[in-house]
C-alpha positions as CSV (number, residue, x, y, z in Angstrom):
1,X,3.8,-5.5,40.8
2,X,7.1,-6.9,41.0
3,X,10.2,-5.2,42.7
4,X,13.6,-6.2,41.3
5,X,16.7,-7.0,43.1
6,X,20.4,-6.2,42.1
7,X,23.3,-7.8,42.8
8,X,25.9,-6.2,40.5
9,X,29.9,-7.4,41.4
10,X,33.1,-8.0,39.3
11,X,34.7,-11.3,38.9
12,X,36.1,-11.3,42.3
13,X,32.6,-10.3,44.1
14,X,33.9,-6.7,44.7
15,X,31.2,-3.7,43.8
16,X,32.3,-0.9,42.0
17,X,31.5,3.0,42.9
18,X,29.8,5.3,40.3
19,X,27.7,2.3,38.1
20,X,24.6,3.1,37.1
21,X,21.7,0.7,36.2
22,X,19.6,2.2,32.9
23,X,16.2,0.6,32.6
24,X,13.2,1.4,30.0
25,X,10.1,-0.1,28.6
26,X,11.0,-1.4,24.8
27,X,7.0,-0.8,24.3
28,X,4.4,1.5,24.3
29,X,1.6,-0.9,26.1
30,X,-1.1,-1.0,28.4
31,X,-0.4,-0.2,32.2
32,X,-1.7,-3.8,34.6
33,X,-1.9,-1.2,38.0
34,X,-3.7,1.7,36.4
35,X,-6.4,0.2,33.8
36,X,-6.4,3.8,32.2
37,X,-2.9,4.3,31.9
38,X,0.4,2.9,29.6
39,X,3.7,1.9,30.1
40,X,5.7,4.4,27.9
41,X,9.4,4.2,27.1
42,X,11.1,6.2,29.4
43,X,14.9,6.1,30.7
44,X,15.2,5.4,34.6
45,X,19.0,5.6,35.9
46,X,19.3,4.1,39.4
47,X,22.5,3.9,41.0
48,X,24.4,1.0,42.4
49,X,25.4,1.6,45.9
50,X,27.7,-1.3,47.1
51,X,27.2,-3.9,44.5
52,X,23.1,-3.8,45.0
53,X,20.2,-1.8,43.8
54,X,16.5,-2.5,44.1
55,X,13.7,-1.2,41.8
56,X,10.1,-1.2,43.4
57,X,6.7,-1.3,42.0
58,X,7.8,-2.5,37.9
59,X,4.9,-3.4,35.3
60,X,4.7,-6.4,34.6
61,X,6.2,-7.0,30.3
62,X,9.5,-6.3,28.8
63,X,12.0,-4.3,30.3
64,X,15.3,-3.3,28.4
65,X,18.3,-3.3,31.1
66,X,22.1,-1.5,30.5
67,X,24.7,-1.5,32.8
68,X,27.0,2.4,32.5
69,X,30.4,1.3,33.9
70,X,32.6,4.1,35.3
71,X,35.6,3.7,33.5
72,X,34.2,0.7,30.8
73,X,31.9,2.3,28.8
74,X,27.9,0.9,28.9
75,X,27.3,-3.0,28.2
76,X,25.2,-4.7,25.6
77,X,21.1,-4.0,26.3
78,X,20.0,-7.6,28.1
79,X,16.0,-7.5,27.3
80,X,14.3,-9.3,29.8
81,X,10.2,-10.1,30.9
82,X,9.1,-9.4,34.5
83,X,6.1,-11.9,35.6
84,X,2.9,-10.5,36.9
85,X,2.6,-10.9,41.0
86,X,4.0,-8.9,43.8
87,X,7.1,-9.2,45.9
88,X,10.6,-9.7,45.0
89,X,12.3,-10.8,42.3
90,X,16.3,-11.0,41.4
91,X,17.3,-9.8,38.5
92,X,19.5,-12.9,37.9
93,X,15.9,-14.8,37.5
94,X,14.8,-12.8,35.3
95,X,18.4,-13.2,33.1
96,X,18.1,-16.9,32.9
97,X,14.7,-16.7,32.4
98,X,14.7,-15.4,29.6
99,X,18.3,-17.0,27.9
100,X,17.4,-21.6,27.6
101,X,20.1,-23.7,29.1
102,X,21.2,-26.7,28.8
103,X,24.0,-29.0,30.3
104,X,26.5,-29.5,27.1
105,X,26.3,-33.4,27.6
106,X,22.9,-33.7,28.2
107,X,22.5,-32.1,24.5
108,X,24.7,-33.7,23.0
109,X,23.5,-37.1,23.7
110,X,19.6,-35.9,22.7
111,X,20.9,-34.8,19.3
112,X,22.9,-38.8,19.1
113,X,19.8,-40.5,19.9
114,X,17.4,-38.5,17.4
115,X,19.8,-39.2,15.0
116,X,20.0,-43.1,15.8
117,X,16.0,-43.0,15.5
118,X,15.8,-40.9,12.3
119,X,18.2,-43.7,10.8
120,X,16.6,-46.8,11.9
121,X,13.0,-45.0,10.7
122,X,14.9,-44.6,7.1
123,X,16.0,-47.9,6.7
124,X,12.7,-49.3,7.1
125,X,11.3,-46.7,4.7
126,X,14.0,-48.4,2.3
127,X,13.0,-52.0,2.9
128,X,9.5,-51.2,2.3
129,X,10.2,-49.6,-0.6
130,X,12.4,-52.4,-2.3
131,X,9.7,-55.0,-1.7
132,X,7.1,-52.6,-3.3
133,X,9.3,-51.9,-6.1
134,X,10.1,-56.1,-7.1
135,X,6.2,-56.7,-7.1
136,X,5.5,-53.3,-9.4
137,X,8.5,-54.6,-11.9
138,X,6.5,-58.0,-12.6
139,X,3.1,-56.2,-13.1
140,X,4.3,-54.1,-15.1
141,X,6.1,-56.3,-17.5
142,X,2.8,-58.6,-18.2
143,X,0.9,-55.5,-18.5
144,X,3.5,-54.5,-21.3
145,X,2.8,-57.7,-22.9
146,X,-0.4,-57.5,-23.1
147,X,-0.3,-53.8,-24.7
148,X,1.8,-54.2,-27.4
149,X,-0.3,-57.8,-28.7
150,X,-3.1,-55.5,-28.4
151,X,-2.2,-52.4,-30.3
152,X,-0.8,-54.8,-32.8
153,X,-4.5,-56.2,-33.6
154,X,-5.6,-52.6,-33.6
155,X,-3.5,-51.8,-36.4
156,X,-4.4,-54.5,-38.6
157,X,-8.0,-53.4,-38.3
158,X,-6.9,-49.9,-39.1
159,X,-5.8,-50.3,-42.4
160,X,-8.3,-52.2,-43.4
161,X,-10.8,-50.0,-42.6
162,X,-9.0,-47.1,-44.3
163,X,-8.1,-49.7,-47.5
164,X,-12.3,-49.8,-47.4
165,X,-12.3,-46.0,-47.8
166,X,-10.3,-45.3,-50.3
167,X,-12.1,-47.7,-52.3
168,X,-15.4,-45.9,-52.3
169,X,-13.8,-42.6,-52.3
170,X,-12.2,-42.9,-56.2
171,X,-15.2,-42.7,-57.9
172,X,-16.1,-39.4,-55.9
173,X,-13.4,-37.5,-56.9
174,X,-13.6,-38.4,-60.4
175,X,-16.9,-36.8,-60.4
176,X,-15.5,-34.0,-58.9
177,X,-12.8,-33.1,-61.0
178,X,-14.8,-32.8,-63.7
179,X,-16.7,-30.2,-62.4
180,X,-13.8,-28.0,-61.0
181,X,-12.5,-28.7,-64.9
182,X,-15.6,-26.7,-66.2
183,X,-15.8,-24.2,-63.2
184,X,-12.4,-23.1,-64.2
185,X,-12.9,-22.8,-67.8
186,X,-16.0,-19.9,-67.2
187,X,-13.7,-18.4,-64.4
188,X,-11.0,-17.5,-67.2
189,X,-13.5,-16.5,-69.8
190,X,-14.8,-14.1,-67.3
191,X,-11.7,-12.9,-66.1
192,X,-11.0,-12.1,-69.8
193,X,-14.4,-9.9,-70.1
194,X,-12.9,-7.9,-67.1
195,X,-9.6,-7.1,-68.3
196,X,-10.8,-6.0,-71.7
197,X,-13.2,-3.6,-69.8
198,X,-11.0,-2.2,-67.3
199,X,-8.5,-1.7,-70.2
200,X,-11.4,0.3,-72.1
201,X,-11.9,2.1,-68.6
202,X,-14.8,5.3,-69.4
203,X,-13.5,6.1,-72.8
204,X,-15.4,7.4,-75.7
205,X,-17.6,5.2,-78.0
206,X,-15.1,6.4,-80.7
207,X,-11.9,5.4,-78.9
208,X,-13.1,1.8,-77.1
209,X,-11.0,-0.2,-79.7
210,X,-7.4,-0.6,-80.9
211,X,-7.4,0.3,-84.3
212,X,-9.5,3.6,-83.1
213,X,-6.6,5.0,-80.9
214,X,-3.7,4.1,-83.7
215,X,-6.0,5.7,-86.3
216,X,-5.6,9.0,-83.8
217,X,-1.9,8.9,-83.3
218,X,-0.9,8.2,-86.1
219,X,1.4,10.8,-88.8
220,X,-1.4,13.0,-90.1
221,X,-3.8,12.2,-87.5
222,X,-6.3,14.6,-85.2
223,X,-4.2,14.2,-82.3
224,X,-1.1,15.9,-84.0
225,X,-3.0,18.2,-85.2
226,X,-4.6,19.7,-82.1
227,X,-0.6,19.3,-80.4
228,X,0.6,21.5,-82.9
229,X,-2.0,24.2,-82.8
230,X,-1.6,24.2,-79.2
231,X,2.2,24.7,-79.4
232,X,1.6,27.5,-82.2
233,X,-0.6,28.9,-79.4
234,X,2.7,29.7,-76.9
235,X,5.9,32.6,-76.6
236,X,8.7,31.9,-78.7
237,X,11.7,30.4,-76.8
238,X,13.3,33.5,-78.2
239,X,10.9,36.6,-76.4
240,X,10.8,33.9,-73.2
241,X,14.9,34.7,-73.0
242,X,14.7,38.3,-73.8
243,X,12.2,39.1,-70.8
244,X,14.1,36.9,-68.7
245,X,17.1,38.7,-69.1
246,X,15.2,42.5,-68.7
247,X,14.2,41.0,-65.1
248,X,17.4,40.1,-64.0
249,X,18.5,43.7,-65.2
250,X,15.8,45.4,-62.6
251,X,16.9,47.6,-59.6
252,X,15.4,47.5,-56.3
253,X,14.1,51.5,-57.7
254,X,12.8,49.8,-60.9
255,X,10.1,47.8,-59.0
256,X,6.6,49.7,-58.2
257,X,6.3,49.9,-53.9
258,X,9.6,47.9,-53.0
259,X,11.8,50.3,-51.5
260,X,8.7,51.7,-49.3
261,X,7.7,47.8,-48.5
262,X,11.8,47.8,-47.0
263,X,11.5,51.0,-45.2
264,X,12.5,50.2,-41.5
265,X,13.7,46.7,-42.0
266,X,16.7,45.1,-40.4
267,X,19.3,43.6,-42.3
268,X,20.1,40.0,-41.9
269,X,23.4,40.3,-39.8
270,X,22.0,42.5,-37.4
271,X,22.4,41.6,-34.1
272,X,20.6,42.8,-30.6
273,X,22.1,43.5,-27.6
274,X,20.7,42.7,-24.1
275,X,20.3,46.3,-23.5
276,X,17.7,46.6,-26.3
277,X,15.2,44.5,-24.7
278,X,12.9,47.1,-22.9
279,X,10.6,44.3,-21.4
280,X,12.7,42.1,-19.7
281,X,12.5,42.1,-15.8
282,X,14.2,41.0,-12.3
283,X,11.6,39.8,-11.4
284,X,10.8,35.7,-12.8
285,X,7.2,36.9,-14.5
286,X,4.9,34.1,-16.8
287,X,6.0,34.9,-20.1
288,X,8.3,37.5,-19.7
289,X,11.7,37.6,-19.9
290,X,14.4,37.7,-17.1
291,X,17.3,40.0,-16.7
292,X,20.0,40.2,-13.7
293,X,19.8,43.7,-12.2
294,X,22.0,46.1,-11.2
295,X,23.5,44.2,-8.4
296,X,23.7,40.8,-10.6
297,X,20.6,39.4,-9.0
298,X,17.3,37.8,-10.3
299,X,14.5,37.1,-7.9
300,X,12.3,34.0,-7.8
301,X,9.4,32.8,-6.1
302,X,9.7,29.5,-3.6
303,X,10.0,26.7,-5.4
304,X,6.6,24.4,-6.3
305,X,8.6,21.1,-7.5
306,X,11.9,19.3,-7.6
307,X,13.2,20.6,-10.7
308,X,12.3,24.9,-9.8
309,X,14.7,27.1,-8.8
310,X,15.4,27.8,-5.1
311,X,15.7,31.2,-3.7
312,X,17.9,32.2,-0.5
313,X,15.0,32.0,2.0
314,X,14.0,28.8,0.7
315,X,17.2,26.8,0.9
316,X,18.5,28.5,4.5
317,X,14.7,27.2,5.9
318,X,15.5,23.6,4.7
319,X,18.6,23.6,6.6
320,X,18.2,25.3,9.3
321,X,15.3,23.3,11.7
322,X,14.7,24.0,15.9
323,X,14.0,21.1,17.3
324,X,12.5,18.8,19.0
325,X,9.2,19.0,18.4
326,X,7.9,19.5,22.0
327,X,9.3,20.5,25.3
328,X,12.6,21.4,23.5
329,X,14.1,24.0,25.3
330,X,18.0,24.1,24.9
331,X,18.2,21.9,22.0
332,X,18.5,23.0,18.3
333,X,19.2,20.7,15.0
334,X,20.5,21.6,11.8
335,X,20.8,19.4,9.1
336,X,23.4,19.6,5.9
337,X,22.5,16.6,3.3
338,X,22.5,13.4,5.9
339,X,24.8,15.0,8.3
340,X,22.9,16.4,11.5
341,X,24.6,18.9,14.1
342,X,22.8,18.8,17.4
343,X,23.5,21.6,20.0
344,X,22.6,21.7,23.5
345,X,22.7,24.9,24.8
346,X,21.3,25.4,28.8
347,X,19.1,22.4,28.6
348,X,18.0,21.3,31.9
349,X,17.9,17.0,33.1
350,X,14.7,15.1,31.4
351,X,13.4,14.6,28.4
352,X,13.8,17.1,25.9
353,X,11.6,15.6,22.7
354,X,11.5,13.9,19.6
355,X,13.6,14.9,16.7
356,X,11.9,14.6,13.4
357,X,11.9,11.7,11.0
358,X,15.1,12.9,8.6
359,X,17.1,13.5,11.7
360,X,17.4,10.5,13.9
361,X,20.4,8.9,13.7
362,X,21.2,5.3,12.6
363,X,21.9,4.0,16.1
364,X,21.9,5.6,19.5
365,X,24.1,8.6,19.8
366,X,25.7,9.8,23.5
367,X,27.6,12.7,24.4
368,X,28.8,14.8,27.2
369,X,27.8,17.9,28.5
370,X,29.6,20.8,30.4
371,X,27.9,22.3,33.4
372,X,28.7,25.5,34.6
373,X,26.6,24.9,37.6
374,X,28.8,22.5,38.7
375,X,32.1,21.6,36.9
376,X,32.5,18.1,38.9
377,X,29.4,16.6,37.7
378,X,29.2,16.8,34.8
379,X,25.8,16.1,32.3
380,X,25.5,14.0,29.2
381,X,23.2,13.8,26.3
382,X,21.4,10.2,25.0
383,X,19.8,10.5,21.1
384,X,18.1,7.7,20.2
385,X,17.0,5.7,17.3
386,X,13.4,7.1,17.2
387,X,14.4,10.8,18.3
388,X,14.0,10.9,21.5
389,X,16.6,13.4,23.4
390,X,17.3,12.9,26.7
391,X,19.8,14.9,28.9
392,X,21.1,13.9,32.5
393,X,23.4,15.3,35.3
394,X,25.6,12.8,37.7
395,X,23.9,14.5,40.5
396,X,20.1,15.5,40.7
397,X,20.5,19.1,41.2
398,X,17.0,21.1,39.6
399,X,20.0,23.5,39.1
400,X,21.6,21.9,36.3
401,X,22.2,23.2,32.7
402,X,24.0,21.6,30.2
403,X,26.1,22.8,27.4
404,X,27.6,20.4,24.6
405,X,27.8,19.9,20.5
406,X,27.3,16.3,18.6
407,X,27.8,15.3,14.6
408,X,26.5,12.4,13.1
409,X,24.9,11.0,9.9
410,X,21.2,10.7,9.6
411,X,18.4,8.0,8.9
412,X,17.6,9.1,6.0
């Protein structure tokens, strides 16, 4: 494995005191030393003493490096790819390495001569072209020619063929108009028959003709006859309003069994109160209904699906998560719509755990911690995108506890 040389120094080759180099795997891969063992992305933090640092012993793959000025704040992360091998290896060949140069002149006349050659190749693509084209406009113009004499003949030929036609086909349609001319002569006599029937319909032998049915109607006839002995047969419009009027005269005591049918009924305007219901409950019940109880309170169940109601217990669980999920000893997270509240409270230097998808933030989140241990060294805190926690001391006392409060918006 490789080991990696530092040489860290401002613009005027002087070192500064209190940097720190911050290096981790980007992947979780396969380990080259140990064939049963992976590269996983932890945080190393090695100091720079006097402008230089060395890291022994790295895996060969990506590595992610960012430089923690004192008094600058942290650079961009430079990701860079350490070579297989052993022995040394600056960490200025890995930079350039990984980042192509190219001497500005030496560029600029590549891109002048590729474009000189794409030029010359397209102006003998367009002479090529033009010579093609001159020999396809003659061809084509005899081959016109010769079309159009052509379909002129065919034509010609056409209509006398179809003159032929017509010819032989006169005599065949006089033949058949004829017959259509008797075909539609029975249709109509038939559709006659069928009117007359369905006019006739099932009625009696005696009553299948006109002059039967006005013999019937007529003044005098049977059917007047029977009308008015059927109209003899009925009340008198007379006794129909007298009786009328003795029913509107009725009391409710007049009718047989209606004031003992009313017994007990409500009237129409009546009105309950929510006292009167007996059966109603504080309790949310299938099928029954729900009252507040003394105290103004209803109690429900947890909810099953978006749209239920939510009791107390349910809603302070949702909000109100310990976290991470592992090894997270000091560090709580609540969590209020998108906006997360992360508390470190005593958490020792390391790796604390993963926060849960819902509470990660969108980029990488770093804070300070007090220590009580030690007020001039003091801790900080590192979130990152995937929710890892990771808490660190300026000095590596196993003594350390950290103390500190962060706000941010979530992932999702």
């Amino acid at each position: 494995m490789k080991n990696i040389v530092f040489d860290v120094r401002d613009f005027g080759g002087q070192p500064h005191a209190d940097d720190v180099l911050v290096l981790w795997s980007p992947d979780l891969r396969g380990s080259v030393s140990r064939p049963d063992g992976v590269v996983a992305p932890y945080v190393r933090r090695v100091p720079i003493s006097g402008g230089s640092a060395r890291v022994a012993d790295v895996e060969p793959g990506r590595l992610c490096v960012r430089l923690e000025r004192c008094h600058a704040g942290a650079t961009d992360i430079v990701t860079v790819t350490v070579p297989s091998g052993s022995g040394d290896v600056s960490f200025r060949q890995l930079l350039e390495a990984s980042v192509p140069y190219e001497e500005p002149v030496i560029t600029r006349v590549s891109e002048l001569a590729a474009t000189a050659s794409v030029a010359a190749d397209r102006a003998q693509r367009d002479a090529e072209l033009a010579s093609s084209a001159r020999g396809a406009a003659v061809a084509t113009a005899a081959a016109s020619a010769r079309d159009t004499a052509n379909a002129i003949r065919s034509e010609i030929s056409g209509l006398s063929e179809q003159a032929r036609r017509a010819s032989e086909s006169a005599g065949t349609h006089e033949t058949r108009a004829r017959g259509h001319a008797d075909r539609a002569a029975s249709a109509a006599a038939d559709a006659v028959a069928r009117a007359v029937n369905q006019l006739k319909g099932a009625a009696p032998a005696a009553f299948d003709t006109l002059a039967e049915i006005a013999d019937r109607i007529k003044a005098g006839g049977s059917l007047e006859s029977e009308l008015l002995r059927k109209i003899a047969e009925k009340a008198s419009n007379a006794d129909f309003q007298t009786l009328k009027t003795r029913v509107d005269r009725l009391g409710i005591s007049a009718v047989s069994g209606l004031v003992s049918a009313l017994a007990g009924k409500a009237d129409a305007s009546h009105r309950h109160s929510a006292s009167d219901l007996t059966e109603a409950t504080p309790n949310v019940i299938h099928n029954w209904l729900v009252k507040r109880d003394a105290a103004g309170r209803a109690q429900v169940a947890a909810p099953a699906g978006s749209t239920d109601i939510a009791n107390k217990g349910y809603v302070d669980a949702k909000h109100m998560v310990l976290g991470p999920a592992s090894g997270g000893s000091g560090v709580t997270a609540r969590k209020t719509g998108r906006l997360v509240m992360v508390r470190v409270e005593g958490a020792t230097a390391g790796n604390k755990g993963t926060l849960p998808a819902g509470y990660r933030p969108i980029s990488t989140v770093d804070f300070f911690l007090t220590n009580p241990n030690s007020r001039s060294y003091p801790g900080w805190c590192n979130i990152l995108t995937d929710g890892t926690v990771f808490v660190n001391f300026s000095n590596s006392s196993g003594s350390n506890s950290g103390y500190g409060v962060v706000t941010y918006i979530s992932d999702s």
